[in-house]
C-alpha positions in Angstrom: 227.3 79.5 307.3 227.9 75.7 308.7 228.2 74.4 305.3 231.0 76.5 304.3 233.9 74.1 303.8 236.9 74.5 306.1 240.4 75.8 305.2 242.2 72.7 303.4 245.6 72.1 305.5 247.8 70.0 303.1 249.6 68.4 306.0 246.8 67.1 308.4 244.4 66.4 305.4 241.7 63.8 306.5 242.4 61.6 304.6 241.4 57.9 305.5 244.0 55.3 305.6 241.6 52.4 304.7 239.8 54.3 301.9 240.6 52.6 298.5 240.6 55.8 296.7 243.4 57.0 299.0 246.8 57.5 296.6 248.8 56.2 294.8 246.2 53.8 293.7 244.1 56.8 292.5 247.4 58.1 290.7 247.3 55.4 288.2 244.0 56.2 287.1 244.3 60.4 286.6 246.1 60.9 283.5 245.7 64.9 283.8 247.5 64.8 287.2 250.3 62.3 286.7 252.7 64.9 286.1 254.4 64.3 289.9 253.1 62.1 292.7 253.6 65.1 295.2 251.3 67.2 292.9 248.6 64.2 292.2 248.5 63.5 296.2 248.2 67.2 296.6 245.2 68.1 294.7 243.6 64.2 295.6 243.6 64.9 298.8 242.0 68.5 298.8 239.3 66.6 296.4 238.4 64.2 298.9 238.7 66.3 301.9 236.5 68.3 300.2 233.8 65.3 299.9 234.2 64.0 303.3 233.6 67.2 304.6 230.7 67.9 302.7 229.1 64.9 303.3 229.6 65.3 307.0 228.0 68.1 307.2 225.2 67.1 305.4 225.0 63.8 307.7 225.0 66.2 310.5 221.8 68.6 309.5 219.9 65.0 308.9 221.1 63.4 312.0 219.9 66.9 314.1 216.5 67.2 311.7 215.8 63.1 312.6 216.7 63.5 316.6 214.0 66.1 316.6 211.8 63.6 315.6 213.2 60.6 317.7 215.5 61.3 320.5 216.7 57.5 320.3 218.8 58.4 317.2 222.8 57.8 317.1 225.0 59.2 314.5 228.0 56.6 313.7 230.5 59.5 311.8 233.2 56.9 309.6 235.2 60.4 308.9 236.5 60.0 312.6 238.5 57.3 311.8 237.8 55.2 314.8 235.9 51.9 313.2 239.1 49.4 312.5 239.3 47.7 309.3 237.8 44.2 309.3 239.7 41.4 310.1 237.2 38.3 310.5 234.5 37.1 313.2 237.4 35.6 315.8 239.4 39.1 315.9 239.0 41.3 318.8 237.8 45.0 318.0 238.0 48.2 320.3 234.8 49.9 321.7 233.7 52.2 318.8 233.6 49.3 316.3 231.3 46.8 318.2 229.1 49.7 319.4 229.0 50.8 315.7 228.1 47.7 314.7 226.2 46.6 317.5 224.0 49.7 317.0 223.5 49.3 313.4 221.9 45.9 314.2 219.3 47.5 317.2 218.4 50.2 314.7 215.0 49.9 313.2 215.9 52.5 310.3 219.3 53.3 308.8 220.0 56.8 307.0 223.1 56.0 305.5 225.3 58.7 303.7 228.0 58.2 301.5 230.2 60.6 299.2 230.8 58.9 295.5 234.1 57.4 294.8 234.4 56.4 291.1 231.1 55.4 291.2 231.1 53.3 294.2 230.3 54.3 297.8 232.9 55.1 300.2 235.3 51.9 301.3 234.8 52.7 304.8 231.4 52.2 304.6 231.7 48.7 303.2 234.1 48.1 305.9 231.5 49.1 308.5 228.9 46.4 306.7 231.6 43.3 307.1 230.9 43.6 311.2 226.9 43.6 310.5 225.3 39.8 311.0 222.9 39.3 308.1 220.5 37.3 310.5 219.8 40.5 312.9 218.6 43.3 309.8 215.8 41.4 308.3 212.7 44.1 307.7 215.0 47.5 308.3 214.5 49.9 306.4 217.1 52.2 304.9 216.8 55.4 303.4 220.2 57.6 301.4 221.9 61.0 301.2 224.6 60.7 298.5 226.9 63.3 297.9 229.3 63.7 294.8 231.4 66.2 293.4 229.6 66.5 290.2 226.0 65.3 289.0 227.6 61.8 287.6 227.4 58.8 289.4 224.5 59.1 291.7 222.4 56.0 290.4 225.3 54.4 289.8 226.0 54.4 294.0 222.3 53.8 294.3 222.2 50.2 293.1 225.5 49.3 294.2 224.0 50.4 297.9 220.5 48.9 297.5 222.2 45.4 296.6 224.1 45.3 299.6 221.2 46.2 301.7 219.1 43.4 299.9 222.2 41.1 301.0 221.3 41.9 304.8 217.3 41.8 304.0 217.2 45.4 304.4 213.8 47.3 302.9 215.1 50.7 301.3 213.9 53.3 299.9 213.6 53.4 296.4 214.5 57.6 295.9 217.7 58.5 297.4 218.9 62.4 298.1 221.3 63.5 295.6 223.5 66.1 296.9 226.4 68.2 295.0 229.6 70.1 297.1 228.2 72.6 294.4 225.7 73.6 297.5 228.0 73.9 299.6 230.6 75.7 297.8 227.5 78.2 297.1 227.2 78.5 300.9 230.5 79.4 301.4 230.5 82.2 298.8 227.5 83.5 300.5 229.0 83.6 303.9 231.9 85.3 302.6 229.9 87.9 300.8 231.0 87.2 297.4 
């Protein structure tokens, strides 16, 4: 029943500002939706709500299956829009972002999950990697949960992913968890009896 998706709401859509696959730029590229740029907004932004929900609450069941194994573990949720886009080392940043990054650097292991976006992992992400000193992650280790709309794409996401870490020193895992909204549409039919 908690992975049933929530009831889309066209108007307060969460959909991040930063993201790079936030229209119109994704309007260009859909030929089959290009008929009006209400319509191609419209059913973009119930697509990615749809992923950012998804993967939220699949980062959620492994944060709460990890903190029963280590009560030291944080949860840094990009969805909640609260990590500021990067700017350069001699900016000033509000609390969330230093403690995000700053906690990403005392972390011993990183679970990071990330929906697909045209076969790259989500922009916010990246942003969250520009605040990380290269110096402080040597010998991490990393594992993944990615989640996609479709079965495409998923190895695709895993190199891209795996060269940044190797960029910051960071061990990872070589088998990633591939995850479809395809589960979680399935729970949602099941919760509504269908």
């Amino acid at each position: 029943e908690d992975l049933a998706l929530n009831k889309f709401d066209p108007v307060a859509a969460p959909v991040p500002a930063m993201d790079n696959e936030t229209p119109p730029a994704r309007i260009q590229r859909d030929a089959p939706v290009q008929k009006s740029n209400f319509m191609s907004y419209l059913i973009h932004s119930v697509w990615q709500q749809e992923i950012w929900d998804c993967n939220a609450r699949a980062m959620k069941y492994v944060y709460e299956y990890t903190k029963t194994k280590n009560q030291d573990t944080k949860l840094i949720n990009l969805s909640d829009g609260n990590i500021e886009c990067y700017k350069g080392f001699d900016e000033e940043y509000n609390d969330e972002t230093k403690t995000a990054a700053n906690d990403i650097m005392d972390a011993d292991i990183w679970l990071i999950g990330t929906p697909v976006y045209n076969s790259f992992f989500s922009s916010a992400l990246k942003n969250l990697f520009e605040y990380v000193d290269y110096k402080k992650t040597e010998g991490k280790v990393a594992g993944m949960a990615i989640l996609a709309a479709g079965n495409i794409g998923f190895v695709d996401v895993q190199t891209v992913i795996t060269q940044l870490l190797s960029y910051f020193r960071v061990i990872t895992n070589p088998k990633a968890v591939y995850l479809t909204t395809e589960i979680f549409a399935r729970s949602e039919e099941r919760r509504v009896g269908k």
